[in-house]
MARFIPA-194026 format. One record per residue: x, y, z of N, C-alpha, C, CB in turn; residue number from 1; residue in one letter. Coordinates in Angstrom, 1 decimal. Glycine has a CB too. Layout:
MARFIPA-194026
X, Y, Z, X, Y, Z, X, Y, Z, X, Y, Z, NUM, A $
...
This chain:
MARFIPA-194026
-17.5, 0.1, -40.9, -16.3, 0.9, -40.6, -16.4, 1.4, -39.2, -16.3, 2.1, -41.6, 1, X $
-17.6, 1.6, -38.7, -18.0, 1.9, -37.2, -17.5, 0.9, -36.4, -19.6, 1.9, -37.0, 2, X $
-17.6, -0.1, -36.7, -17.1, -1.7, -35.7, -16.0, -1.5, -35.8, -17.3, -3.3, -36.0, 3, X $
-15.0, -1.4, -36.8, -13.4, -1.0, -37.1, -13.1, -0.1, -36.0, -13.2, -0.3, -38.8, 4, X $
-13.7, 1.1, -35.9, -13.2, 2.3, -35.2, -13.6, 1.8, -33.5, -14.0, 3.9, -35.8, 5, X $
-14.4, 1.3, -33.2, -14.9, 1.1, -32.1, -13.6, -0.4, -30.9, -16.7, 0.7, -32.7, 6, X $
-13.8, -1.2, -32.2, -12.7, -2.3, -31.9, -11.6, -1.6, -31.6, -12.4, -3.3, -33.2, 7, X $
-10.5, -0.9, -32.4, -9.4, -0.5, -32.3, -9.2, 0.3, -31.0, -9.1, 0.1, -33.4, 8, X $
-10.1, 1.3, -30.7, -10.8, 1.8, -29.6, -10.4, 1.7, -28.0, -11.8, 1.3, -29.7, 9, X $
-11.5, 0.2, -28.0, -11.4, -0.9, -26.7, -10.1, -1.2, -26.9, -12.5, -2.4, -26.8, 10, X $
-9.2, -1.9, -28.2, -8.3, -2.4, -27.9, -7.1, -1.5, -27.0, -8.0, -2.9, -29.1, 11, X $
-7.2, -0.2, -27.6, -6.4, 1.1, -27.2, -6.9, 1.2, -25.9, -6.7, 2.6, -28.0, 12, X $
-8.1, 1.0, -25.4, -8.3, 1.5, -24.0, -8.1, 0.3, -22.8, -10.0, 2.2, -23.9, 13, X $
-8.2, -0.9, -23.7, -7.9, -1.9, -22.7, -6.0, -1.8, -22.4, -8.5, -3.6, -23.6, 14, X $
-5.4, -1.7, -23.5, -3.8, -1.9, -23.6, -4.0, -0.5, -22.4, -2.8, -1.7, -25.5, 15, X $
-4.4, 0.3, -22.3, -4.0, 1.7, -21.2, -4.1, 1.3, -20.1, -4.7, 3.0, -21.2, 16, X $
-5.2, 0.7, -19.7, -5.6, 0.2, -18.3, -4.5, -1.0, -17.9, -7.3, -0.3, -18.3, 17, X $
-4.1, -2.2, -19.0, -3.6, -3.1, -18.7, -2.2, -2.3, -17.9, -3.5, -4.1, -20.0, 18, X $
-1.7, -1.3, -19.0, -0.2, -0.8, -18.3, -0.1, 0.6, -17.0, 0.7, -0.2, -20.0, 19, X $
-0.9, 0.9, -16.8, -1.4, 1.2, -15.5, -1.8, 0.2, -14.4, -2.3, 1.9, -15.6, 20, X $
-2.2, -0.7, -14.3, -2.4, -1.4, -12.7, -1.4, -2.7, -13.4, -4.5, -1.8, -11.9, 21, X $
-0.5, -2.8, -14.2, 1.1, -3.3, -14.3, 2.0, -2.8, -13.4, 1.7, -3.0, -15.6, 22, X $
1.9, -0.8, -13.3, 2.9, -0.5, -12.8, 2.8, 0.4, -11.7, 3.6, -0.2, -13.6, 23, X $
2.0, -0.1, -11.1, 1.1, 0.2, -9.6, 2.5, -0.7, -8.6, -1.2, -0.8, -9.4, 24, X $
2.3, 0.0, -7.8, 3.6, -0.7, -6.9, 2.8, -1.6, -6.2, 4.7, 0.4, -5.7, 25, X $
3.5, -2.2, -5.5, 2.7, -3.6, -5.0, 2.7, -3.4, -3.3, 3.7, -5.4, -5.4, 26, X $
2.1, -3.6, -2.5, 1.8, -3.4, -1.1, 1.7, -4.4, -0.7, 0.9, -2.7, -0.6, 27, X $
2.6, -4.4, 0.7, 2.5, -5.7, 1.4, 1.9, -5.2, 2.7, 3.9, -6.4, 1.7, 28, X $
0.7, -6.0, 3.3, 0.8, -5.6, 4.9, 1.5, -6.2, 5.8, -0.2, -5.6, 5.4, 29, X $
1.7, -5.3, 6.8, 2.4, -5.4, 7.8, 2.1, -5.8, 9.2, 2.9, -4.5, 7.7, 30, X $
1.2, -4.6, 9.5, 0.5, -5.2, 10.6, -0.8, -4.7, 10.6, 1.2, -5.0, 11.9, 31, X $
-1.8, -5.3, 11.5, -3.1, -4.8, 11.4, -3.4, -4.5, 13.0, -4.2, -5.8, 10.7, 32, X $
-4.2, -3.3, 13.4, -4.5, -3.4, 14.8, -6.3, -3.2, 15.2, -3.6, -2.1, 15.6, 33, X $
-6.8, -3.1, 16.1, -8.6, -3.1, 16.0, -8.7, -2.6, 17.6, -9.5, -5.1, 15.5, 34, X $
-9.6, -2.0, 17.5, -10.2, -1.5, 19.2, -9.2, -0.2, 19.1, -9.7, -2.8, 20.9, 35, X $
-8.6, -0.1, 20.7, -7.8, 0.8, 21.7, -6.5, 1.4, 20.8, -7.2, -0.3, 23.3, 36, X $
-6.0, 0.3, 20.1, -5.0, 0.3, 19.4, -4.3, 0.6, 18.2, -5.0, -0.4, 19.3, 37, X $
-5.2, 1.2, 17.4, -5.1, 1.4, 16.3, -4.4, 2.8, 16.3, -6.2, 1.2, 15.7, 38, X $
-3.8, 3.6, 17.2, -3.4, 4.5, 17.8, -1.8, 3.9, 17.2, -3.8, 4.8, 19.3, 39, X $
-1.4, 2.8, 17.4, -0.3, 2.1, 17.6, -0.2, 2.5, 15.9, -0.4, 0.3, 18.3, 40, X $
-1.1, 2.1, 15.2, -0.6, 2.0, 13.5, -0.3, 3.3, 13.1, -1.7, 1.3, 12.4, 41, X $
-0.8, 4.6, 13.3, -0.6, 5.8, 13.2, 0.9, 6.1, 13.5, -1.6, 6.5, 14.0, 42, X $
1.4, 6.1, 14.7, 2.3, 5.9, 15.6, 3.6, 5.3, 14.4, 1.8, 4.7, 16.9, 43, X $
3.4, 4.1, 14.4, 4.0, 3.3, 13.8, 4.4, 3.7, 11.8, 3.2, 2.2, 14.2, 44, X $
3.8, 3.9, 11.0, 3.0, 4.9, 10.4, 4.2, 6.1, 10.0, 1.5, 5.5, 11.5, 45, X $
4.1, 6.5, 10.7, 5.0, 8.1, 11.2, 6.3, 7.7, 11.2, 4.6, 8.8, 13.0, 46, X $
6.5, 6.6, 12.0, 7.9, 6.5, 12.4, 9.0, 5.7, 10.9, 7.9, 5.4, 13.9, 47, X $
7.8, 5.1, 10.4, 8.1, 4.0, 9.3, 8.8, 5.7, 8.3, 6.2, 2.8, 8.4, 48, X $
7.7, 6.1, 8.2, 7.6, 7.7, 6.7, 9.1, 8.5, 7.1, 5.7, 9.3, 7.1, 49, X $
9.3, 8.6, 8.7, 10.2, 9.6, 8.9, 11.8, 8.4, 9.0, 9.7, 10.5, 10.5, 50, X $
11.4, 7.2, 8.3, 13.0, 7.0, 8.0, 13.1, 6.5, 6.6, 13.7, 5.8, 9.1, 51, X $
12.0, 6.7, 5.4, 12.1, 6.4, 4.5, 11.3, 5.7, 3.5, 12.8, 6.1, 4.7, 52, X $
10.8, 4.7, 4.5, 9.5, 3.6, 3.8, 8.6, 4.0, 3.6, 9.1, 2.5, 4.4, 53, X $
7.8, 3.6, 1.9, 7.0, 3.7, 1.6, 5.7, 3.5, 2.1, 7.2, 3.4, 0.9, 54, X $
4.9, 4.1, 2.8, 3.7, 3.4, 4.0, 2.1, 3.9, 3.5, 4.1, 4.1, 6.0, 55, X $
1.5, 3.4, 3.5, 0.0, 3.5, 3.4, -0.9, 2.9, 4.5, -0.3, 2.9, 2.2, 56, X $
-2.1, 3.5, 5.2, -2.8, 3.2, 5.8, -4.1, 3.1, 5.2, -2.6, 3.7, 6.7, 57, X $
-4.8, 1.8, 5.5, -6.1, 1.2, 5.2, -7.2, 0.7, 6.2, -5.9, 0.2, 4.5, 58, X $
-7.6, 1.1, 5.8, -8.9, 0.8, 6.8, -10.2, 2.0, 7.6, -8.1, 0.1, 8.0, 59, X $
-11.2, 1.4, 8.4, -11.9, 2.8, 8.7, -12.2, 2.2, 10.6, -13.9, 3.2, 7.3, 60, X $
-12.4, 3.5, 11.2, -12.8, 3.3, 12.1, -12.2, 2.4, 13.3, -13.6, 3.0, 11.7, 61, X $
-12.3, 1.2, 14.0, -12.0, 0.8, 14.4, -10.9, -0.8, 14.1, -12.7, 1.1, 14.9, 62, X $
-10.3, -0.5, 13.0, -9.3, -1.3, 12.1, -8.8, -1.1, 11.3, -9.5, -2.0, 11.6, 63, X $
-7.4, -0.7, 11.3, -6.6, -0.1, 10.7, -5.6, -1.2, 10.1, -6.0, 0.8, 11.5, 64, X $
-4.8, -1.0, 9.1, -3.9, -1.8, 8.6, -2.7, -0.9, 7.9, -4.5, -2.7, 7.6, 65, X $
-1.8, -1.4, 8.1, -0.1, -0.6, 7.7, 0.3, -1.6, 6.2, 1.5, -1.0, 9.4, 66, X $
0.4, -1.0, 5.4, 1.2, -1.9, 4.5, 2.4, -0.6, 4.2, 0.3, -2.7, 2.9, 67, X $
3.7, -1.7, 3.1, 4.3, -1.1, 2.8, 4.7, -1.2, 1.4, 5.1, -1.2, 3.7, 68, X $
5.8, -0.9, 0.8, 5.9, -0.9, -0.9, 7.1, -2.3, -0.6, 6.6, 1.0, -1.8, 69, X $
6.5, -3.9, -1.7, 7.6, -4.9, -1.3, 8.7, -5.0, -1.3, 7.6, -5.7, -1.8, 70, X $
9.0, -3.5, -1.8, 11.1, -3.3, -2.0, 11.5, -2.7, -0.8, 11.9, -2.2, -3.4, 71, X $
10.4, -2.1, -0.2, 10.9, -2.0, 1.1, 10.5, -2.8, 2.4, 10.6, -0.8, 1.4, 72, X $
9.6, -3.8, 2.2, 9.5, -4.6, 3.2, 10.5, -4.8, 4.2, 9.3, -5.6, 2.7, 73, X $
11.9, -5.8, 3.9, 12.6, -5.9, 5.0, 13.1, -5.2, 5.7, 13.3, -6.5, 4.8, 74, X $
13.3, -4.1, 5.4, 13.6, -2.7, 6.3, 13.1, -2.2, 6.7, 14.0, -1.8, 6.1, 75, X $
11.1, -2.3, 6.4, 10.4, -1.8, 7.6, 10.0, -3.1, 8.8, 9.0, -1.1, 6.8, 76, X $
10.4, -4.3, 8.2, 10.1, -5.3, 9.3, 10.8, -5.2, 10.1, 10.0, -6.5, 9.0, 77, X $
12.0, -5.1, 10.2, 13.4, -4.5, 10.9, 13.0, -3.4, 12.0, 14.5, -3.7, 9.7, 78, X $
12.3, -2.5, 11.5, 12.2, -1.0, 11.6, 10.5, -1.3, 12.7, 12.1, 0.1, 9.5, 79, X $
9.9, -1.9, 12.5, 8.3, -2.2, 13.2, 9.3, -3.1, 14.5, 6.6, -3.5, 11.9, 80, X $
10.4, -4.2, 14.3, 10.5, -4.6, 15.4, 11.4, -4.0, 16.5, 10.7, -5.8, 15.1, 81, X $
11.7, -2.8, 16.1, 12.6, -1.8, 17.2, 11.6, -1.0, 17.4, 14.0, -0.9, 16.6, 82, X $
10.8, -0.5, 16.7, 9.4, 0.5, 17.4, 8.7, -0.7, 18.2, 8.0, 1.2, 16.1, 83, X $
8.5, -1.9, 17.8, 7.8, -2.3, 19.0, 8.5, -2.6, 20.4, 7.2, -3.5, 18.6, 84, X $
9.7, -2.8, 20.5, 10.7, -2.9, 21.6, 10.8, -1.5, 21.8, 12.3, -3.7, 21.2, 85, X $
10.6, -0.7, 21.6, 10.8, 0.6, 22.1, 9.3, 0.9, 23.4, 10.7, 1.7, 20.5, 86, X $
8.4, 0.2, 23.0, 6.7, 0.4, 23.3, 7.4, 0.0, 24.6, 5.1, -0.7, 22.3, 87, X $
């Protein structure tokens, strides 16, 4: 009866986990920078957040990476190539 309760259990705790990182939004990156530069992804970062897009930054130290949420992709790729024409 122990194996009964234990089985049903795992099965319950596996099905929880399965539907949590199901509905984890998906990240795309965007750009990455390394050295002097990574000032640029902060920058960039900011500008993305203050018109809407979902943005996350990754990385430590001297390498940074920008992703964004995939339903907003094309509008931050839009949006990174007028901040970079702005630079």
């Amino acid at each position: 009866m122990v194996w009964l309760w234990s089985a049903v259990a795992v099965i319950i705790l596996a099905a929880i986990v399965t539907l949590i990182t199901s509905t984890r939004p998906q990240w795309t990156l965007i750009q990455t920078e390394t050295g002097i530069r990574v000032d640029l992804i902060d920058r960039l970062y900011a500008y993305l957040k203050a018109e809407g897009i979902r943005t996350k930054v990754t990385g430590e130290g001297t390498l940074r990476q920008l992703h964004v949420h995939t339903k907003d992709e094309a509008r931050a790729r839009q949006l990174t190539q007028t901040f970079n024409a702005k630079l």
